[in-house]
N, C-alpha and C positions, 0 to 999 in steps of 0.2 A: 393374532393375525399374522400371515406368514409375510416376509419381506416384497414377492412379488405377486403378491397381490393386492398390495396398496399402489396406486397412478401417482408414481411422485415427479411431479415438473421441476426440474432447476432452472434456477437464472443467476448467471453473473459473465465474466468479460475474457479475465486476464489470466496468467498462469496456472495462480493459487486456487480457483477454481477450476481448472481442468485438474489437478490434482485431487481437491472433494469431489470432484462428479465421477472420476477412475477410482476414488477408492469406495464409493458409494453403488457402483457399477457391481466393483469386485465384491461388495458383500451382498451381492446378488437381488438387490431392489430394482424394480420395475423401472425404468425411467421412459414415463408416458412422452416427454417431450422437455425440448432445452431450449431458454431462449437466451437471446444474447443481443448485443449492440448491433446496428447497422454499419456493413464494411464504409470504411473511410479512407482518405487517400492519403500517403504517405512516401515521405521520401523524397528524392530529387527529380526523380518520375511523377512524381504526384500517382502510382498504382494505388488501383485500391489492393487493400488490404482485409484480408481476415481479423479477427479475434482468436485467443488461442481457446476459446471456448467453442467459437465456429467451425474450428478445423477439427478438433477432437469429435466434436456430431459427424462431422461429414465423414470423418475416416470409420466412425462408426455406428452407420447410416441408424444415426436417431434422429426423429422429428424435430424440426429447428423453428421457430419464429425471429423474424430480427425488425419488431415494428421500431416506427422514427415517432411515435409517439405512444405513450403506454395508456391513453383516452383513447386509441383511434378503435372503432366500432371494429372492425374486420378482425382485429389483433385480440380484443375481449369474445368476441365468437367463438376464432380459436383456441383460445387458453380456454373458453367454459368446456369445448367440445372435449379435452382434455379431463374432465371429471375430473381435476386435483384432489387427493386425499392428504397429499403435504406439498409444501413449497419451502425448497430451500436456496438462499440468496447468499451468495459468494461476491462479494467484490462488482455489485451492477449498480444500478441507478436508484432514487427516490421510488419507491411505485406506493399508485394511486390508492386511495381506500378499494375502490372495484376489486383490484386486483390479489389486495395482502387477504382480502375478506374470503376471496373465491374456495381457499381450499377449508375442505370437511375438518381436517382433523387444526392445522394451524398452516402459518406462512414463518419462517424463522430465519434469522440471520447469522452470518456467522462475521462477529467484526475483531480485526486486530488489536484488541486493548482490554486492558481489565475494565470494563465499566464499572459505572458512569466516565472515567477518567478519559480523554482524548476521543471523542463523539466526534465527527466529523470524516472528511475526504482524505487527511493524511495522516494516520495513526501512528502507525510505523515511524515514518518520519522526525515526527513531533517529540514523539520517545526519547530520540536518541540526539535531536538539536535541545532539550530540553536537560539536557543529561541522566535521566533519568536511569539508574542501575536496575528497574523490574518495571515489567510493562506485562501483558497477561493479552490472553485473545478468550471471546465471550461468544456464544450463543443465545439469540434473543426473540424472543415474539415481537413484529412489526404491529406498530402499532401507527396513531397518525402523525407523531414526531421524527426528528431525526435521532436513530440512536437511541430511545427510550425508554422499547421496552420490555419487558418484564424478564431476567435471567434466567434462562435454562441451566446451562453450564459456565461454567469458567476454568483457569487454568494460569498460573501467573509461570512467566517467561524470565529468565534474568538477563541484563543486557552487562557483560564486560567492558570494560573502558574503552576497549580500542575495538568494538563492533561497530561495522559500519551497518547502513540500511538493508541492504542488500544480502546480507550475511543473517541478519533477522529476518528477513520476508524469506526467506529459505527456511531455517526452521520452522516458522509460522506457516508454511504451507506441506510440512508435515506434520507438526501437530494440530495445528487446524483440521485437518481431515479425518484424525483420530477423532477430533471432539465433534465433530459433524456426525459420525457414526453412532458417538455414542447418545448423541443428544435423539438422534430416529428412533435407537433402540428406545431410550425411556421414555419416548413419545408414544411408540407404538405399544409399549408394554405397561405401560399408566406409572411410569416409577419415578417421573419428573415432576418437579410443585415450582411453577412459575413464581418469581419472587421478585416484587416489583426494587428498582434502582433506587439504593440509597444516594438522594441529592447533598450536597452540601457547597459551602461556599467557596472551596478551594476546587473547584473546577476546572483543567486545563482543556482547550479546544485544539481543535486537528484542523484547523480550517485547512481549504485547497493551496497548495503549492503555487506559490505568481511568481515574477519576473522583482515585486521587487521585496519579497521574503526570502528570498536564494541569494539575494545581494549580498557579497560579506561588507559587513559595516566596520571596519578597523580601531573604531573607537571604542569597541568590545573590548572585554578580556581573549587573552589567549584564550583560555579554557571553552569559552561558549564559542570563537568561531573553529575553534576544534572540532567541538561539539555539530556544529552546522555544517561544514565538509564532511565530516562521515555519516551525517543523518541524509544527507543527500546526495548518497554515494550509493549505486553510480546513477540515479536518475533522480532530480535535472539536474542537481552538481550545484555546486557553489558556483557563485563566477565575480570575476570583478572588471575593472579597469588598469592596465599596469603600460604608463605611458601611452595612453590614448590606443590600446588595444584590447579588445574583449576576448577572457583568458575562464574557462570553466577548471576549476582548483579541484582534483579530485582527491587526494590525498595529502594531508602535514604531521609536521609531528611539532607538540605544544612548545616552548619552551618559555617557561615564567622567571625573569630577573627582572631585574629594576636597571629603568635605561633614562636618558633624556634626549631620546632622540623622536623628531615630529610623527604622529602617527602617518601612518602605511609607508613611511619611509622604508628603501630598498636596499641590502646588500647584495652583492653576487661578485662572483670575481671570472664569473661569465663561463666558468669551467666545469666545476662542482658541487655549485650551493645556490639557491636563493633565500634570502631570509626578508620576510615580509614584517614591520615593526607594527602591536598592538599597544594598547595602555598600559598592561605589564610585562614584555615580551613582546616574542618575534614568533613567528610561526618559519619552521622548515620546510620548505616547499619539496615534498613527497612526487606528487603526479601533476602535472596538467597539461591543456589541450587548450592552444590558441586556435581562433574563430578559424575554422575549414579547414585544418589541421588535425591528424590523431592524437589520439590519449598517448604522451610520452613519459619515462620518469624524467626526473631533472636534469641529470647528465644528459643523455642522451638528445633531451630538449636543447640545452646549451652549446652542446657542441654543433646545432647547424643555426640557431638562432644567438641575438642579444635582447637583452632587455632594457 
């Protein structure tokens, strides 16, 4: 079967999918129609706003849906009218049995992690607060779980010490799109054997990012809220309290001694350092951005603030 004349629908939101759906484009597949989030309001205007998946259809006038519910009758009319022959999912939402079932050939995901390992809403993330040195992105047939099922392809990634989040969702949305490609190819060419998720009891979860898992907890080691500043660098950012101000911490650098000083105890000499005190160690305060204020390095912070 040749590439465009299979009706392949995408669906997903952010970046890393308009990335898969342009390199998916460029290897000359049909893209019957794209669906993505409904715009939402953003900012200090409260504008709505697009998706970077909305704006890539519209600049490149492909059929768009953006239902507020993935049950609503009107929104399954049009995806059937769509004759799906594949469905590929980038970075979108849960969808219904109706919908994973709809296309002929399969529905397939493309998620940031080696599975089974880090199943959930923040892959990336978890990776890199978790410390993890290799993390991998997977191709998967949806099934009625989250995350479950059955592997197409994989690919294991390695993560550097001092990689933040953001520095990995970059690569992962290059090679992500590679393995998005290659995963159509051995769909459309019968060269793939779905292979269902080996379980076991060392499971790490990705659950969603809150207000108060970005919290840095001081009573940690250096190492781990190291670890949690660059996993969540730069969105949502670590954040804390420092003198009764809310401070989002985007950058440190670890430093492990042995002290007996009270935890999150403060140095600074208000010019060119702050040093934030953990269980073994201080953390160097690198970057940060007090509440309605920009991203500053240290210096630069210091010399128009105190702490």
């Amino acid at each position: 079967m040749q590439n465009n004349s299979l009706n392949l629908v995408f669906m997903g939101t952010p970046e890393i999918a308009v990335v898969c759906l342009d390199a998916i484009r460029g290897a000359g597949y049909h893209v019957k129609g794209v669906v993505t989030t409904p715009d939402k309001p953003a900012g200090r205007g409260q504008k709505m706003q697009y998706s970077a998946v909305k704006t890539y259809a519209l600049n490149h006038k492909l059929p768009l849906l953006q239902p507020e519910s993935l049950k609503d009758e009107t929104f399954i009319e049009n995806l059937q009218a769509w004759e799906p022959d594949i469905q590929v999912v980038v970075a979108f939402r849960i969808l219904p049995e109706i919908v994973w079932k709809m296309a002929r050939i399969c529905t397939f995901n493309l998620h940031t992690s080696y599975l089974p390992q880090y199943r959930g809403a923040a892959p990336i993330q978890w990776a890199i607060i978790n410390g993890e040195s290799e993390t991998g992105i997977t191709t998967f047939i949806i099934d009625n779980q989250v995350d479950t099922g059955n592997i197409l392809l994989q690919e294991k990634i390695s993560i550097p010490f001092d990689m933040t989040a953001g520095e990995l969702y970059n690569i992962m949305c290059q090679k992500g799109s590679k393995l998005v490609l290659q995963t159509l190819d051995g769909l459309i060419n019968h060269k793939l054997v779905p292979t269902p998720q080996k379980n076991s009891e060392n499971l790490k979860p990705a659950p969603k990012l809150t207000k108060e898992n970005t919290q840095i907890q001081w009573h940690k080691t250096v190492l781990e809220i190291y670890n949690l500043v660059r996993g969540l660098n730069p969105h949502p950012s670590a954040w804390t309290i420092i003198n009764g101000a809310y401070y989002k911490i985007h950058r440190v650098e670890p430093i492990i001694q042995i002290h007996h000083k009270p935890i999150a105890h403060i140095e600074t000499d208000n010019k060119n350092y702050l040093h934030i005190y953990a269980r073994d160690g201080y953390v160097k305060v690198i970057e940060l951005q007090k509440e309605g204020k920009k991203n500053m390095d240290i210096q630069t912070f210091l010399r128009g603030n105190t702490v």
